[in-house]
Every structure is written in structure tokens, then in C-alpha cells.
N, C-alpha and C positions, 0 to 999 in steps of 0.2 A: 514441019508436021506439028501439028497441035494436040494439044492433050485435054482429054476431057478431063477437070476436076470432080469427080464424085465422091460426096463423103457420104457414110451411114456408118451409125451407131451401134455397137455392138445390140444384143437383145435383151441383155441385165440390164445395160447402162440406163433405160429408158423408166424398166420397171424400178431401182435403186433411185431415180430421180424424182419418181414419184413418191416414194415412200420419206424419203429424205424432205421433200417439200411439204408430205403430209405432218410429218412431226416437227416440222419449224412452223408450219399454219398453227399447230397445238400449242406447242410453245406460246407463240405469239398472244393466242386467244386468252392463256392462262396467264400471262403476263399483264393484259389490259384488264379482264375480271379481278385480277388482284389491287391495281392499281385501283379500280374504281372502288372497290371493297375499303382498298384504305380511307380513300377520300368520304366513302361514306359516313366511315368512324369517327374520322375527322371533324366531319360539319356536324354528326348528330351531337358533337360532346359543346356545339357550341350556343349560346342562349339565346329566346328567340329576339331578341333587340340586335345582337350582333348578326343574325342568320338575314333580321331586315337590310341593315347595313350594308349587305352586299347582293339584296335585292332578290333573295329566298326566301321561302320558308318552310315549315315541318312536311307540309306534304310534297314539294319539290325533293326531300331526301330521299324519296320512295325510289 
């Protein structure tokens, strides 16, 4: 005799997976805005013969 496998998820587990995915999407988004935020800071503190150097410049920091 054969057995059908059927699985289904509880009704929380769906809606907690959502929510858990939504705050690791935030996470994540606030982790790359930071990052760029840093590197902003970075390149603005640097002059603009160096920012050519690497083939920038003043208005690329925007």
C-alpha cells in the first residue's frame, strides 16, 4: 500500500516567516545604506587629484 506524503504548514508558521523575512530585508537595506554612507564619508574627505586618481570626481560622490 502506498502512502501519500502530504505536508502543510502550520498557519502561524507562514505568517512568522513573513515577518522574520521582512526584518532581515530591513536589516539588510540598513546595513548597505550604511555601508554606502560610510564610503561616502570616505571619498568626500579625499582631494580632488586623488578622487581623479581613481577616475571620480566631486559630483560622482552625490
Amino acid at each position: 500500500m502506498a502512502y501519500a506524503a502530504t505536508t502543510s504548514s502550520p498557519m502561524g508558521a507562514v505568517a512568522t516567516l513573513r515577518v522574520v523575512d521582512s526584518i532581515l530585508n530591513l536589516k539588510n537595506t540598513v546595513i548597505s545604506w550604511n555601508n554606502a554612507r560610510v564610503t561616502r564619508n570616505v571619498l568626500s574627505r579625499l582631494t580632488d587629484d586623488q578622487l581623479n586618481d581613481i577616475g571620480l570626481n566631486r559630483g560622482d560622490l552625490i
